[in-house]
C-alpha positions as CSV (number, residue, x, y, z in Angstrom):
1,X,8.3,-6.3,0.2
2,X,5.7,-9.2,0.2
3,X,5.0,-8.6,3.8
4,X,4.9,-5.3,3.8
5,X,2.2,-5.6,1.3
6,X,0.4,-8.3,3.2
7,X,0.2,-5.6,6.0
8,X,-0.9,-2.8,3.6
9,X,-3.5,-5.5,2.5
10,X,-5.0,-6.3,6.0
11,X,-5.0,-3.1,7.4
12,X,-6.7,-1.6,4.2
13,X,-9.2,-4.2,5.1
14,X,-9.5,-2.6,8.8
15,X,-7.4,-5.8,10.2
16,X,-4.2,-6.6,11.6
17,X,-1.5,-9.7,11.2
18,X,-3.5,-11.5,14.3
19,X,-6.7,-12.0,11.4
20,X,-4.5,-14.1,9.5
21,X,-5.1,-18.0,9.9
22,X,-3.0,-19.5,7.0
23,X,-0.2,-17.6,4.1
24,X,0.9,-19.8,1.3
25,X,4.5,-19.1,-0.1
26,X,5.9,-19.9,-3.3
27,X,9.5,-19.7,-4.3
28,X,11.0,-19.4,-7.8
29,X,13.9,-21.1,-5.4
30,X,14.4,-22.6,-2.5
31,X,17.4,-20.9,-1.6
32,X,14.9,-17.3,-0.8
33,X,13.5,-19.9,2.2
34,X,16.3,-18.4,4.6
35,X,15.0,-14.9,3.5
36,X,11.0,-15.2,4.1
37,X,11.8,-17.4,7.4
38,X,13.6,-14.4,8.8
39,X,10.5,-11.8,7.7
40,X,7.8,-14.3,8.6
41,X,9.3,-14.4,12.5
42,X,9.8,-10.6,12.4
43,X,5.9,-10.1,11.2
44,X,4.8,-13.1,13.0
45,X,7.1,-13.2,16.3
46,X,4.9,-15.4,18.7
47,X,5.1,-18.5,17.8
48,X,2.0,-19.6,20.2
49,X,-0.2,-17.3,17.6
50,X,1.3,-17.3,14.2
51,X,-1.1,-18.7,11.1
52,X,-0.7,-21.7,9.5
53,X,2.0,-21.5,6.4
54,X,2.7,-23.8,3.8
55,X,6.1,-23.4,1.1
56,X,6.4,-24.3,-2.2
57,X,8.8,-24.0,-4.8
58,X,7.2,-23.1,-7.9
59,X,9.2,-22.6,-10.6
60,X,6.5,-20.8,-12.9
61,X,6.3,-17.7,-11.1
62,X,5.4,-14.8,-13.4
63,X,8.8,-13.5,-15.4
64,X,10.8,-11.6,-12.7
65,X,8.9,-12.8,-9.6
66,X,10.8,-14.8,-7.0
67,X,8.7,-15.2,-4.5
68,X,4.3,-15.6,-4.8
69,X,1.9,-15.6,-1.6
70,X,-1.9,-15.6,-0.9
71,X,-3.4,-15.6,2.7
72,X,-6.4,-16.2,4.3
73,X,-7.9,-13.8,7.1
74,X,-10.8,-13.6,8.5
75,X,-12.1,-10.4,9.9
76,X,-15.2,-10.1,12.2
């Protein structure tokens, strides 16, 4: 779901996945790694042009929330 909504979010914005330069992802747990690794190479499959990511467990994530991004695009 989160990266469905980070490309509803772009492409609202009249964008695509290649305008994205960095994504920062927390996890509630780092056992939901495994699970945003396999979405992150299905959004982003070249690995010559994916953005910069960073992970982070962060274990006060909003009640209910496993899993927290924000990205950075730039669009010209």
């Amino acid at each position: 779901m989160m990266f469905a909504n980070i490309r509803r979010i772009i492409e609202a914005a009249g964008g695509t996945t290649e305008n994205i330069l960095q994504v920062t992802v927390w996890l509630r747990d780092i056992s939901n790694r495994a699970h945003v690794n396999k979405e992150w190479v299905a959004m982003f499959p070249n690995p010559e042009s994916r953005p910069v990511r960073q992970t982070e467990v962060y274990g006060d994530l909003p009640e209910g929330r496993h899993v927290g991004c924000q990205f950075l695009a730039v669009l010209q």
